[in-house]
C-alpha positions in Angstrom: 0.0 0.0 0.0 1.7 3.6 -1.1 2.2 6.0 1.5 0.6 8.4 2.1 -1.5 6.3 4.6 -4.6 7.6 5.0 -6.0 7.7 8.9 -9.3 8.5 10.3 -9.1 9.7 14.0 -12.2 8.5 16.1 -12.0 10.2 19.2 -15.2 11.2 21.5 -12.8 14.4 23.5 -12.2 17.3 20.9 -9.2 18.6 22.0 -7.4 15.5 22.2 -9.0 14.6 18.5 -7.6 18.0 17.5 -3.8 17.7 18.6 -4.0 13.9 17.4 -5.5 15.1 13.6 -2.7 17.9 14.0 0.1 15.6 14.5 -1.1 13.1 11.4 -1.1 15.8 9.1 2.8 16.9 10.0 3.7 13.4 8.7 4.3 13.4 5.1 3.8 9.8 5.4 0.4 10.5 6.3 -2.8 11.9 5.1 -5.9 12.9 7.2 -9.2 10.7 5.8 -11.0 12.5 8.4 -12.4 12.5 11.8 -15.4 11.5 14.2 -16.1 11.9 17.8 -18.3 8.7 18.4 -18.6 5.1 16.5 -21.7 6.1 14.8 -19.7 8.8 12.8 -17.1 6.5 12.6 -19.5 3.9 10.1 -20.6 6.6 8.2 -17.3 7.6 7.6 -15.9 4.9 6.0 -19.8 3.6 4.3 -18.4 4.7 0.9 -14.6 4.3 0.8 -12.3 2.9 3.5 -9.0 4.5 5.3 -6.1 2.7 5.4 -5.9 3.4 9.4 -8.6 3.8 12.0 -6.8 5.2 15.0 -9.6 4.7 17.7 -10.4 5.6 21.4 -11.7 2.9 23.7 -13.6 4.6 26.4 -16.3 6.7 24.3 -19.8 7.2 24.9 -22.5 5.3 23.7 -20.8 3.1 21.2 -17.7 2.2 23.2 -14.1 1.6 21.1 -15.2 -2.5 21.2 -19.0 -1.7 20.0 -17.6 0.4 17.2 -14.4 -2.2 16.3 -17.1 -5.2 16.0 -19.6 -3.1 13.6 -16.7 -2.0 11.7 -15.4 -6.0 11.0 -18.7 -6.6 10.6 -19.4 -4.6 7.9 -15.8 -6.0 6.3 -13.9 -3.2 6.9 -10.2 -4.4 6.0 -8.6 -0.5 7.1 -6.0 -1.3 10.0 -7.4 -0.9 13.5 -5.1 0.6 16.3 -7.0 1.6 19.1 -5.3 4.7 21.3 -6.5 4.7 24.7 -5.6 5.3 28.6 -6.5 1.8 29.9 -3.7 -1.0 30.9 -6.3 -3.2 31.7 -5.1 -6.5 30.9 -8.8 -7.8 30.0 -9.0 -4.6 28.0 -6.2 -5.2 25.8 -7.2 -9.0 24.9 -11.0 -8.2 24.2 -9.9 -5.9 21.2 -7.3 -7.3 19.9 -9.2 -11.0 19.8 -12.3 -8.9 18.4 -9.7 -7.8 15.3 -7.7 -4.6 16.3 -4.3 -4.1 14.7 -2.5 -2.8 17.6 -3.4 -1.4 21.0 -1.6 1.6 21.9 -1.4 3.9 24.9 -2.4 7.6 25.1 1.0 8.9 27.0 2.7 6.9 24.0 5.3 9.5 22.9 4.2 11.7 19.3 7.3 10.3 17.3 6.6 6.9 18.7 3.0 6.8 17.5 3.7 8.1 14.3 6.6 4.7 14.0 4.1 2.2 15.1 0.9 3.6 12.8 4.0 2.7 10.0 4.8 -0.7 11.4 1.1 -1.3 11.4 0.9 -1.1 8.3 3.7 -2.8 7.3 1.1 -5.5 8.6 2.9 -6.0 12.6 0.7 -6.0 15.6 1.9 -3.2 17.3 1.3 -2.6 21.1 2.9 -0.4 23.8 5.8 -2.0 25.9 3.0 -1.8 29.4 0.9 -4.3 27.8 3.0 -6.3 25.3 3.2 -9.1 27.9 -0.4 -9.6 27.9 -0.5 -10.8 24.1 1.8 -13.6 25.3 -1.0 -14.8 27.1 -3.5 -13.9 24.3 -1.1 -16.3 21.8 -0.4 -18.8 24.4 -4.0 -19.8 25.9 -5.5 -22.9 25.0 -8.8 -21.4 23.5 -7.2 -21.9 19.7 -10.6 -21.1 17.9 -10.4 -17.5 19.3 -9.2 -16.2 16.4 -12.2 -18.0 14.2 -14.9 -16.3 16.7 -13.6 -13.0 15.9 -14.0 -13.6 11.9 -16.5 -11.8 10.0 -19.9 -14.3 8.1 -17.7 -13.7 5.0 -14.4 -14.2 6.0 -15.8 -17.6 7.6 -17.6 -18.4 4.3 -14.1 -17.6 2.7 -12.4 -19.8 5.0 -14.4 -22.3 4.8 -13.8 -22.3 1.1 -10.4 -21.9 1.8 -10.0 -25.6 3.5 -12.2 -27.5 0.2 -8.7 -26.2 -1.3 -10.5 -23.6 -3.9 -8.0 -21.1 -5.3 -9.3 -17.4 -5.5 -10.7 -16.9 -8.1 -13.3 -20.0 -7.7 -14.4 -18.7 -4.3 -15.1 -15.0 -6.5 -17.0 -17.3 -8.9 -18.7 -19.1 -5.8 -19.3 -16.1 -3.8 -20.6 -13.6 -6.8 -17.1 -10.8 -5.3 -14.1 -10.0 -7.1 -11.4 -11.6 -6.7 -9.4 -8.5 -5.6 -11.9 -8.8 -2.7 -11.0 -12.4 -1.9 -7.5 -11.3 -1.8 -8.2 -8.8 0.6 -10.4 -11.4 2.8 -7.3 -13.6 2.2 -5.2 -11.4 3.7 -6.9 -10.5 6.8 -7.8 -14.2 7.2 -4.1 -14.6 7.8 -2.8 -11.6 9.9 -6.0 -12.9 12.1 -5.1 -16.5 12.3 -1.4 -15.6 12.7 -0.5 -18.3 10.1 2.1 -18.0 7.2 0.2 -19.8 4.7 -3.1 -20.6 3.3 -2.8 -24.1 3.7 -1.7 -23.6 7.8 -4.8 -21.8 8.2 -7.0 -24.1 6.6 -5.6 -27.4 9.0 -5.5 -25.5 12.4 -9.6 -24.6 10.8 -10.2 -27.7 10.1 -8.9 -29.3 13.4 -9.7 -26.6 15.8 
C-alpha cells in the first residue's frame, strides 16, 4: 500500500481529537481521511470508501471503542485498526485485539513513537505499547485456539471455509458472486487474524480446531 497512509481519527474528547488530527497531518507519510467523535460517525465515515488506518479511542460514549471495532469488521472493513487509549487493563487489551484490532496503543505513548508504530502497522505488525505487550503472550499462548475464528466476519468464515475445500481465489469470486481482488483482501486479513504464514496452515488448524 503507497504511502501516504490515509487515517481517520475517532476520538469522543475534541481537544485531544484535535492535537492527534494535527500531529497526522505533519507526517508526510500521512494523510488525514477524516475524523469523528463517536462510532456512529465512525460507520458513516468509511460507508463509501475505506482509510487505510482507524486510529480509535476505547472509552467513548454510547458506542464504546469494542462496539464500534465489531460493527466496523462486521461490515468488512479491512482499514488497520489501532486503538489509542488510557486503559492498561489486561482484559481490555485481549478483548480488542481477539475482536480484530491491529494494535493497541497507549495515550501517553510519545508523538514520534505513534507516528513509527501507525507505519509498522501497516507494514502488517501487531503493534502494542511495551506496558501491555506481555499480555499478548498470554492472548497467543492460551488454549482457546478457535479465538481467532470467533472474531471472523460471516464472509471471512464463508471464505475460510472455502479456503480448507482447497478452492484457489478466483473459484471462491465465482462461488461467492465478489471479485477476486476482494477475496484477496479477505485472504489477507484471514491470515494476519489467524497468525498463520500460509493458506494451507490456516485451513488445517480450521479444520482441526
Amino acid at each position: 500500500m503507497s504511502k501516504p497512509y490515509s487515517v481517520l481519527v475517532v476520538d469522543d474528547h475534541p481537544l485531544l481529537r484535535r492535537g492527534i488530527c494535527q500531529l497526522i497531518a505533519s507526517d508526510e507519510d500521512f494523510t488525514l481521511f477524516g475524523e469523528a467523535g463517536n462510532g456512529l460517525d465512525a460507520l458513516s465515515a468509511v460507508s463509501t470508501d475505506e482509510p487505510d488506518i482507524v486510529l480509535l479511542d476505547l472509552n467513548m460514549k454510547g458506542m464504546t471503542g469494542l462496539d464500534t471495532l465489531t460493527a466496523l469488521r462486521q461490515e468488512s472493513v479491512t482499514s488497520r485498526i489501532v486503538i489509542l487509549t488510557v486503559s492498561d487493563a489486561k482484559q481490555d487489551v485481549i478483548r480488542l485485539m481477539r475482536a480484530g484490532a491491529d494494535g493497541y496503543l497507549l495515550k501517553d505513548t510519545e508523538p514520534d513513537l505513534l507516528l513509527e508504530q501507525l507505519k509498522n502497522a501497516m507494514q502488517g505488525h501487531r503493534v502494542v505499547s511495551d506496558d501491555v505487550a506481555d499480555y499478548l503472550f498470554e492472548l497467543n499462548n492460551n488454549s482457546e485456539q478457535q479465538d481467532w475464528i470467533d472474531s471472523l466476519t460471516p464472509r471471512e468464515l464463508q471464505i475460510l471455509q472455502h479456503l480448507a475445500e482447497g478452492m484457489s481465489n478466483r473459484s471462491i469470486s465465482e462461488e461467492l458472486h465478489i471479485s477476486e481482488g476482494t477475496v484477496k483482501v479477505h485472504v489477507k486479513n484471514l491470515l494476519r487474524k489467524a497468525n498463520a504464514k500460509s493458506r494451507t496452515e490456516m485451513a488445517v488448524r480450521y479444520l482441526n480446531h
